[in-house]
N, C-alpha and C positions, 0 to 999 in steps of 0.2 A: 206546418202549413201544407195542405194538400197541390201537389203538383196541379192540377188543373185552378184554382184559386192564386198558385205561384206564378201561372203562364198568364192569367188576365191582368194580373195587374201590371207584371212587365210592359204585357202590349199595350194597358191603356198607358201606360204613363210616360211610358216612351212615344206612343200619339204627344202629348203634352210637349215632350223633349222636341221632336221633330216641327210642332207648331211654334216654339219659340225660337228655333232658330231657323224659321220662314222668315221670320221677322227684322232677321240683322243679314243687312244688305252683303251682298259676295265682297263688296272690297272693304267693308267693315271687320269682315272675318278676319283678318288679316292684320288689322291694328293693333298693337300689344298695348295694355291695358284692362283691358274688362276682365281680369281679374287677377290680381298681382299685374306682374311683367306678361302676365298670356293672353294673347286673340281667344278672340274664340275658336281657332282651328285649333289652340293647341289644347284648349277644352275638349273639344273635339277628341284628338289624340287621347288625352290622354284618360277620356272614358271608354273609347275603343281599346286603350291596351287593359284596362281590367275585366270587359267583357269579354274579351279575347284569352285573357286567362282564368279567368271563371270557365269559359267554354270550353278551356282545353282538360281546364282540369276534373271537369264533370265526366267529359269523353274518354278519359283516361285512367280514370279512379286517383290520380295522385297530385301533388301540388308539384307542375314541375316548374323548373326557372326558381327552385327553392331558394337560392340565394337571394333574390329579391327581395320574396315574402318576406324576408326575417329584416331586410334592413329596415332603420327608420321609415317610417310613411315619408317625411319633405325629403332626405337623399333618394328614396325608389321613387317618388313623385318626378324629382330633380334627370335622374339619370331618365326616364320614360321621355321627357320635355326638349331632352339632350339630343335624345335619338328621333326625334318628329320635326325637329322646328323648323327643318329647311326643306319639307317634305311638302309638296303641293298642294294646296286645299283640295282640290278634286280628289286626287289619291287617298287624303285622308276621309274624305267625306263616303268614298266607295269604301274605304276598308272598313268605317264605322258601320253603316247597311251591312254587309258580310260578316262583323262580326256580330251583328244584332241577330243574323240568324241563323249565324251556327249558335250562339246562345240559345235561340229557344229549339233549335231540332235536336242538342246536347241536355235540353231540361226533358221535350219531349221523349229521347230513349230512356230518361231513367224510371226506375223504381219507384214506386213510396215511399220505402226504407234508404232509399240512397239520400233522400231528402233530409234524412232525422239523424241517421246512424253514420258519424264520421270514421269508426273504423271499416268501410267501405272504402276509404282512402287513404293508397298509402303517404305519408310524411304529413295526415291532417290532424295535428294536437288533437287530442280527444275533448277538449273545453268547446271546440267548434261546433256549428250545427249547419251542415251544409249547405240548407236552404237559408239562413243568415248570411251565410256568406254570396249567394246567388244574391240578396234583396242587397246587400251592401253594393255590391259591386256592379249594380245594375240601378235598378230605377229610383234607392236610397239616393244613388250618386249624382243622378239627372236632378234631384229635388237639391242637393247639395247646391248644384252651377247653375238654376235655374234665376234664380232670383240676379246674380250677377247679369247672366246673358239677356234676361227682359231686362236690364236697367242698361245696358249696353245699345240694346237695340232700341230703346226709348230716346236715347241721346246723339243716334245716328237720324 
């Protein structure tokens, strides 16, 4: 995927992200539930910490906070949920805008090749494809929580 084709779709979909949760009222955000035991702030949360380490780890060449990555998805999911849940909606919702754009000015310094070629990074398994793991952890993710968050805001 050509970086300029990787940065529009981010921005349009994350438009998409941003309009569906216009739609669920501030003290809604806050009700656990809408999806498992999580509000939606902690939806929230917890798409801000993968954009946040997608961003760092584009800026930096290397996957850092390695230990994470490697654990399960639901205990890294679990411990990310641990660290946010008493954290203010507001604070989350600023940290989520900031990391949405160190993400794209982290996609905009790169390469073409930093996009395709994971030996560009150090500790990133060579099975990886960079820009996979940017669409994963980014606007894949918002399609992920979406349909939850519109049924959530449908019933608020």
């Amino acid at each position: 995927m050509k970086k300029t084709e990787l940065l529009d779709s981010i921005r349009s979909r994350r438009r998409e992200w941003d309009e569906a949760l216009a739609e669920v009222a501030k003290e809604r955000m806050l009700v656990p539930g809408a999806s498992g035991e999580w509000s939606i702030k902690d939806i929230i949360a917890h798409v801000t910490w993968w954009e946040s380490q997608t961003a760092g780890m584009l800026q930096t060449k290397t996957l850092s906070n390695v230990k994470l990555w490697q654990m399960p998805q639901d205990v890294r999911n679990d411990a990310v949920y641990m660290e946010n849940r008493d954290r203010p909606l507001d604070e989350i919702r600023q940290e989520s805008g900031a990391a949405f754009l160190w993400l794209i000015a982290s996609i905009e310094s790169l390469q073409e090749d930093d996009l395709t070629d994971p030996s560009r990074y150090r500790q990133m398994p060579a099975e990886w494809t960079p820009w996979r793991v940017v669409v994963a952890n980014s606007y894949a993710h918002y399609y992920q929580h979406l349909p939850g968050i519109r049924a959530w805001a449908a019933r608020g």
